[in-house]
N, C-alpha and C positions, 0 to 999 in steps of 0.2 A: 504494500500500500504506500502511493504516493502521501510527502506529505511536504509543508513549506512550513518557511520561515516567517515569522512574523513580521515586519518591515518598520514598527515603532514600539515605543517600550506599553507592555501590554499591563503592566502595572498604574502608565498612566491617565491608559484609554480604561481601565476599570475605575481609576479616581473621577474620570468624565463622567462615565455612565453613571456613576454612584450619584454624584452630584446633579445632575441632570435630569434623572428621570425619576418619575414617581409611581412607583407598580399598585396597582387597587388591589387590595388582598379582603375585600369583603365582596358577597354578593352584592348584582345589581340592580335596580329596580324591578326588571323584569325577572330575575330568577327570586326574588324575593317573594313575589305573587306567586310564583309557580311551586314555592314550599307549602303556601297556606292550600293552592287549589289542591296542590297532593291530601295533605293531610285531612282536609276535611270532605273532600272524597273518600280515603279509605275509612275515615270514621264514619262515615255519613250526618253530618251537621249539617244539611242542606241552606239552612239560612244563615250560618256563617261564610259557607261555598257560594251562597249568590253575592255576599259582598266581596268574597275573594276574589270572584270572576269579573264582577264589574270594575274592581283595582287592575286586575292582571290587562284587561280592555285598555283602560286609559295608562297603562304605565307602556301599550306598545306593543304588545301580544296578541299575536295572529290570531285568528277563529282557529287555525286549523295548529297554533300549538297549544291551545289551551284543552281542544280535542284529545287529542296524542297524549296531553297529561293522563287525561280522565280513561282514555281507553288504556293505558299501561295499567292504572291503579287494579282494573279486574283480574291481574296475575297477582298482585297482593292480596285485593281486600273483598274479591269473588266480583261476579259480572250483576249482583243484586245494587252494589255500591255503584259501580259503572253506570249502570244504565240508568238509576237514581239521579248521578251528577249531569248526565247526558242531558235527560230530561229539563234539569233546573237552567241547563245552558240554553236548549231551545227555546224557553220561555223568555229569560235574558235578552237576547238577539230579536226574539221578533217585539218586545216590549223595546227593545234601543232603535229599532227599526220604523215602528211607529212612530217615533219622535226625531227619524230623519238622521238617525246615526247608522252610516252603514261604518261597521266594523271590517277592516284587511281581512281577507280568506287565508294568505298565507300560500304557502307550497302545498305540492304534493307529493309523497314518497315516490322516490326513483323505482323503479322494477330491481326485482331479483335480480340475483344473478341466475341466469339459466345453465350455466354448466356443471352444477351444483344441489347436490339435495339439501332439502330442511335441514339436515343433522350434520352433513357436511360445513353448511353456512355458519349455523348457530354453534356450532363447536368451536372453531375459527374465532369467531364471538365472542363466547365465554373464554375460552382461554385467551386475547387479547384484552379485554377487560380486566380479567384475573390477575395476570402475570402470569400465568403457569396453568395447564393443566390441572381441571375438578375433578379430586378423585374423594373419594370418604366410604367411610361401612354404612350408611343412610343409601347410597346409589348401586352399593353390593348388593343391600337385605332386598330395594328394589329397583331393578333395572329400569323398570316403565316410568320413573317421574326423570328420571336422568333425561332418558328419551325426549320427555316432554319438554323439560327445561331447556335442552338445547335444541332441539325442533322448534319451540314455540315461544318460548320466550324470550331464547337470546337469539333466536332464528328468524323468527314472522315480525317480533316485536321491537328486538334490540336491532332488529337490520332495516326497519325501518329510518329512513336517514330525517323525518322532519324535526328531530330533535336529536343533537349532537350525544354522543355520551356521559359526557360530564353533565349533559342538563338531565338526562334520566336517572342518574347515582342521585343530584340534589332531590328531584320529585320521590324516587326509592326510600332515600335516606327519610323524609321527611313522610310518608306516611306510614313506615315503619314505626320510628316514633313517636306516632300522632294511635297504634293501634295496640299497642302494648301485648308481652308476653311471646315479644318478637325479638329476645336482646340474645341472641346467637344471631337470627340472619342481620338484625341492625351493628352488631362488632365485625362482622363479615365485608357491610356496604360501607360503610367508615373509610373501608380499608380500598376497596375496592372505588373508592370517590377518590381517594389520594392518589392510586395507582392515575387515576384517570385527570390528576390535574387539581384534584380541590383543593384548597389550602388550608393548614390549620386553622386561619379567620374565618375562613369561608362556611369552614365545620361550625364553628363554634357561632357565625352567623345565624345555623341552619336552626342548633339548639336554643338559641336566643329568642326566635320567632316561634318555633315551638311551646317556648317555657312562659312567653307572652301572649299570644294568639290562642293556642290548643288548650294550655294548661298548665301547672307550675309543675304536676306530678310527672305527666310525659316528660317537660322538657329538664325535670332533675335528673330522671333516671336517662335521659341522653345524654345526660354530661357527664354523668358518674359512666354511662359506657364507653364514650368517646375518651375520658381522660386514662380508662384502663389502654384502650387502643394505642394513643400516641405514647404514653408509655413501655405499652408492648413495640410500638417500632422502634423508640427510642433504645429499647435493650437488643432490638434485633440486629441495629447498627454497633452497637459499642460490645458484641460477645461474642463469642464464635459460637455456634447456633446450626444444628441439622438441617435445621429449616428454614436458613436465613438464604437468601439469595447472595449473598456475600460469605468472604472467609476473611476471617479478622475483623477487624475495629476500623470501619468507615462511619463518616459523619456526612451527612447528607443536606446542604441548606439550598432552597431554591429560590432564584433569581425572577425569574420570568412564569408565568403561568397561563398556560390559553385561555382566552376569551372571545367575545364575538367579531371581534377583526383579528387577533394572529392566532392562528390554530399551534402555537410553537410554546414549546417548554422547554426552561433551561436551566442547571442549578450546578453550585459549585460541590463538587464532589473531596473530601479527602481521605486519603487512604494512610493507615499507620505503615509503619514495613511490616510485608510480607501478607499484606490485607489484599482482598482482589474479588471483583466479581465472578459470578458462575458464569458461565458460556450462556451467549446470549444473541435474539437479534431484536431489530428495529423496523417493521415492515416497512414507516419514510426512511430508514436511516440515518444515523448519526456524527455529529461532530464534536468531536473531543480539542480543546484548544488548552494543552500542561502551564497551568499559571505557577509553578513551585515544585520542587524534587523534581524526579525522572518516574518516569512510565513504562512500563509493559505493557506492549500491545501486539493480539497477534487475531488475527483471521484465520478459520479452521481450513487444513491444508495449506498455512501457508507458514513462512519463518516466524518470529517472533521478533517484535521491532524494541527499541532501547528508544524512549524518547525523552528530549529534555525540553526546558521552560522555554515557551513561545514558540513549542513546535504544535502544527495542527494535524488530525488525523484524521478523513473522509470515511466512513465506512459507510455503503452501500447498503440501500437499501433488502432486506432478507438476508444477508450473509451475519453466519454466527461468527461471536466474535467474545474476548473478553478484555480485560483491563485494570491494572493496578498498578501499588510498590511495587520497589524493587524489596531483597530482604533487609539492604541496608539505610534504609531513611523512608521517610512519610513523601507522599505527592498529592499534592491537589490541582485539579482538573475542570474545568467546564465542561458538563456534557450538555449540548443541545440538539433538542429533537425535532423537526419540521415535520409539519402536516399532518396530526396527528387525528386525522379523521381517518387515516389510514388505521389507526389503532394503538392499541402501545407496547411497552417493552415487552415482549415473549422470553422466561426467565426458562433454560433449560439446566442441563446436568452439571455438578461442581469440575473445574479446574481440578487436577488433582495435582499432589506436591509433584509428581513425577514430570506433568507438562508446565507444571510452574517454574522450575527448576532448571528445565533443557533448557538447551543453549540452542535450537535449532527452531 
């Protein structure tokens, strides 16, 4: 893998940037609507859902994503809630209609893919979403809801493109818990919101509307999950861990976050020595720019590269790859990721010391 030179000191183009730009790390008006209309969809609170839908209208919000909310919520909170909130919309719309508000229709979902089945797509899906391949003794004892989960929900539902993935983990997350006695799969969406871009604020945005909108009891016991969460990631970085997508003690801060104009995320990564990620790809792929120590980097089937500060490294779209120290000092690195409607990191099998180690 090609890689270049920086051309000015990258220390003082991060002093710019720092200086210069201001990242929004809370949701925005329109995702803020879109947690109330989740939530009191899957609870069915219909006359708090008509004020939420009239807010989510004037804050900007399509007829046809505030739809996509309401018909996701039937994989959580059964097609009785759905068609409840349906209902409350249709009346909404012709009651704004009568008084000469036509509301935007919005998109409509892109077609299939056709060379591909149900199970094929939404597998693809979920494991992009996830980071990894869903396996558990729940999809052992029964095959059929697996089937269904990745057929139908992250198949028919998640592949529907009128709403981005990050914006269905906030609706997810939020009528989760708006419906309680759902805190395994809401420590699971937490997790899987952050995979997909959310940010601690954004989280804690989510619980804040919650604990004030829904309820104090909902939105306590989300924050007492959420705070186990990002302490459970916080230990997954700084321990070496079976089940950590990492080997050794990385620290993970991020810079940049997608939103409705850059679909790109980027964050400073640093690694102790001898710390490193598991083999890995990027379905847009990835750019690593080493801002401190040296780097290993290598592409599966190919050498392993020795990198140092202010060198960048292109990796290609779908090609696995991984990245760390060396054994003797820490390095930190920018990873940034484009176009992430493509999906995200796909976290496969650990580095072992033996390909850590080669020299080749």
């Amino acid at each position: 893998m090609k890689y270049l030179l920086i051309g000015l000191s990258l220390s003082i183009m991060m002093d710019s940037v720092k200086a210069n730009t201001v990242y929004d790390e809370s949701l925005n008006a329109r995702q803020q609507c879109i947690v109330t209309i989740a939530a009191f969809t899957a609870n069915g609170n219909l006359a708090k859902l008509n004020n939420a839908i009239h807010e989510g209208l004037e804050a900007g919000l399509t007829v046809s994503e505030i739809k996509e909310v309401i018909i996701q919520m039937y994989a959580y909170a059964g097609f009785p809630r759905s068609l409840n909130a349906l209902h409350t919309m249709m009346d909404i719309l012709k009651e704004r209609k009568s008084k000469g508000i036509n509301d935007p229709e919005g998109k409509k979902s892109s077609p299939y893919p056709n060379n591909k089945s149900s199970l094929e797509f939404g597998s693809e899906n979920q494991t992009r979403l996830v980071g990894s391949p869903v396996k558990g003794d729940v999809y052992e004892f029964a095959p059929a809801i697996d089937q269904f989960l990745k057929e139908h929900l992250f198949g028919d539902i998640f592949g529907r493109d009128i709403l981005d993935w990050q914006t269905r983990e906030v609706a997810t997350i939020a009528a989760l818990a708006s419906l309680g006695g759902t805190d395994n799969q809401l420590r699971s969406h937490f997790k899987v919101g952050m995979n997909n871009g959310l940010t601690k604020d954004q989280l804690d945005n989510i619980v804040s509307i919650i604990r004030t909108k829904v309820g104090e009891t909902e939105g306590n016991n989300a924050a007492k999950i959420l705070r186990a969460v990002l302490g459970l990631e916080e230990g997954v970085k700084k321990e070496k861990s079976a089940n950590s997508n990492f080997v050794g003690t990385v620290s993970v801060k991020m810079l940049v976050n997608p939103d409705s104009l850059f679909n790109t995320q980027m964050g400073a990564v640093t690694f102790e020595p001898g710390a490193r990620t598991n083999w890995h790809y990027h379905p847009s792929g990835q750019i690593l720019i080493i801002t401190d120590g040296t780097a290993y980097y290598q592409e599966k089937g190919k050498p392993k590269q020795i990198l140092s500060k202010g060198q960048i490294v292109k990796c290609p779209p779908n090609v696995q790859h991984w990245h760390g120290a060396t054994q003797h000092g820490s390095m930190t690195h920018l990873a940034l990721t484009p176009d992430l409607k493509m999906g995200g990191v796909v976290w496969l099998q650990k580095v072992t010391d033996e390909e850590y180690e080669s020299k080749k």
